[in-house]
N, C-alpha and C positions, 0 to 999 in steps of 0.2 A: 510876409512871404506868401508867392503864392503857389497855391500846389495843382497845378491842371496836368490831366496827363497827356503827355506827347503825340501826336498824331502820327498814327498809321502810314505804313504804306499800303499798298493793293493788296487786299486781302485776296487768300488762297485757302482759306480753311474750308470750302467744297471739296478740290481737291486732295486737301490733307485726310477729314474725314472719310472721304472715297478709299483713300489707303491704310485705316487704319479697321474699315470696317473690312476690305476685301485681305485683308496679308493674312490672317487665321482660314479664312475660305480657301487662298492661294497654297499655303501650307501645307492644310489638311489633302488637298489633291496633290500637292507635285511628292509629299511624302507618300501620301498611299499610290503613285504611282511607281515610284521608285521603289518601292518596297516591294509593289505587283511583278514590277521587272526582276527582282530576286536583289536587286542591287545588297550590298554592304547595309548593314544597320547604320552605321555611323555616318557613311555618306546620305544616306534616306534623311536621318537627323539632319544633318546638315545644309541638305539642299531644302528639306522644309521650313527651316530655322530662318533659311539667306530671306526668308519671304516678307518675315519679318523689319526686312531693310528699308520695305516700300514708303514709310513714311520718312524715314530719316532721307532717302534719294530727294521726294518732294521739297523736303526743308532746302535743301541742296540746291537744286535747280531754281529755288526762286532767291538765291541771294544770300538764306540763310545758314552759310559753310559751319559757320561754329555750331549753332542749333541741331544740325543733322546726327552727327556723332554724338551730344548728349541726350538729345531724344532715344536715343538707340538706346542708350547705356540704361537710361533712366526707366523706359518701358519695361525692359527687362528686369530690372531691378524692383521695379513696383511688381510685376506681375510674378517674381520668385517669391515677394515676401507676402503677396495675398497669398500665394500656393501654400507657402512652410506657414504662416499665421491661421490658415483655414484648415489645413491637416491636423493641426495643434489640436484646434476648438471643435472642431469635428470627429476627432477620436475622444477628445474628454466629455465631449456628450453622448456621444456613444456607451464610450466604454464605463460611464457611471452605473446606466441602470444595471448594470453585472453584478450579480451577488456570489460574490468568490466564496461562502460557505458551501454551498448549492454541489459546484462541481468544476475543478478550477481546470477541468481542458477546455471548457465552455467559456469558460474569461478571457482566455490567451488571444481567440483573435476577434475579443467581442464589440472593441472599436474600430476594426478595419472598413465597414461600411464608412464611417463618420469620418475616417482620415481619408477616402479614396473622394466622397463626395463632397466634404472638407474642404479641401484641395483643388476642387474643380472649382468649385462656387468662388472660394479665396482667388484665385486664380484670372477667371474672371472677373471678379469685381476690380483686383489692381489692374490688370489689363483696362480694362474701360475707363477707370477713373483718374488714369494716366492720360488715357485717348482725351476727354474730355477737358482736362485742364491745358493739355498742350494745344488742342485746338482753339482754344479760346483765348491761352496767352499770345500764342507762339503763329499763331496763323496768318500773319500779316509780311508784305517783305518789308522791310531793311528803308527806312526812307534814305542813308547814308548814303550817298553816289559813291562814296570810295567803296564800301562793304562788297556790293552787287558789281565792281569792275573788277577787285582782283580774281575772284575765284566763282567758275561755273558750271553746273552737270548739264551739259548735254547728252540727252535722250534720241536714241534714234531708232528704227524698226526699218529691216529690210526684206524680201522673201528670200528665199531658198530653192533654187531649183535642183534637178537631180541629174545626173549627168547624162547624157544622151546614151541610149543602150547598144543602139545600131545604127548604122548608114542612114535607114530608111524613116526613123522617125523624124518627122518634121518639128517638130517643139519641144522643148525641153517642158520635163513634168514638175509640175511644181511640189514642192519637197515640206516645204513650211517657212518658221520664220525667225527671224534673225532678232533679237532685243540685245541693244546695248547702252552704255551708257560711257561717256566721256568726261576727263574735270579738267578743264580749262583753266588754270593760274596765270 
């Protein structure tokens, strides 16, 4: 028997890496922009969350329908249990050196450094080391011709203009820009 492994299609793992290193940058700005605006906390959460979509759209767009949605699931799952596994080991290191003889209001919150930093570190490591195995498995399209013809995300960008104010202006002002994205079946 022999065991060779299957050849590729066109890889895109450029592209995927581009989105998994920019969707935490993209976040951190469209939440703290939304947040700037006074917007809803939960809407602010949410629209910085959607940023996190950018690599699963990628997997999408090149073919791989099934991969997009469990990327998504999976990132987040990796990156909850680096978070809850880092807050864990990061408060019990903390909170050891405390000698609850001493003076026990000084114990109460004498791991919360080691769970906040914990937490972050955990956080990113799943994060990244999710990034990293999916790019290396997952970064190739589909050599299947049936795979890549039922199902496909088209990506498009338009501008925005702003409606004319008066009679007398000549051009419409440009407003900004339009991003969307389409699935073709």
């Amino acid at each position: 028997m022999s065991t060779s492994a299957p050849t590729e299609g066109e890889s895109y793992r450029g592209l995927l890496t581009a989105s998994y290193v920019m969707a935490p940058l993209l976040a951190a700005g469209v939440g703290g922009i939304l947040s700037g605006l006074e917007v809803d906390d939960s809407l602010a959460v949410i629209g910085a969350t959607s940023m996190f979509l950018a690599p699963a759209v990628v997997h999408m767009s090149h073919g791989n329908t099934t991969q997009g949605p469990v990327s998504f699931i999976l990132l987040g799952l990796s990156t909850g249990a680096g978070l809850v596994l880092g807050s864990i080991t990061g408060y019990m290191i903390e909170s050891s050196g405390c000698d609850p003889s001493e003076d026990s209001d000084s114990c109460d919150f004498a791991g919360l450094n080691g769970l906040v930093w914990g937490g972050l570190i955990g956080s990113v490591v799943g994060y990244t080391g999710f990034a990293i195995y999916d790019v290396s498995e997952n970064g190739a399209e589909p050599l299947d011709e049936s795979a890549t013809e039922h199902a496909r995300v088209e990506l498009w960008l338009s501008p925005v203009t702003a409606p004319k104010r008066s009679r007398t202006e000549a051009t419409p002002v440009f407003d900004g820009v339009q991003l969307g994205a389409r699935l073709v079946m």
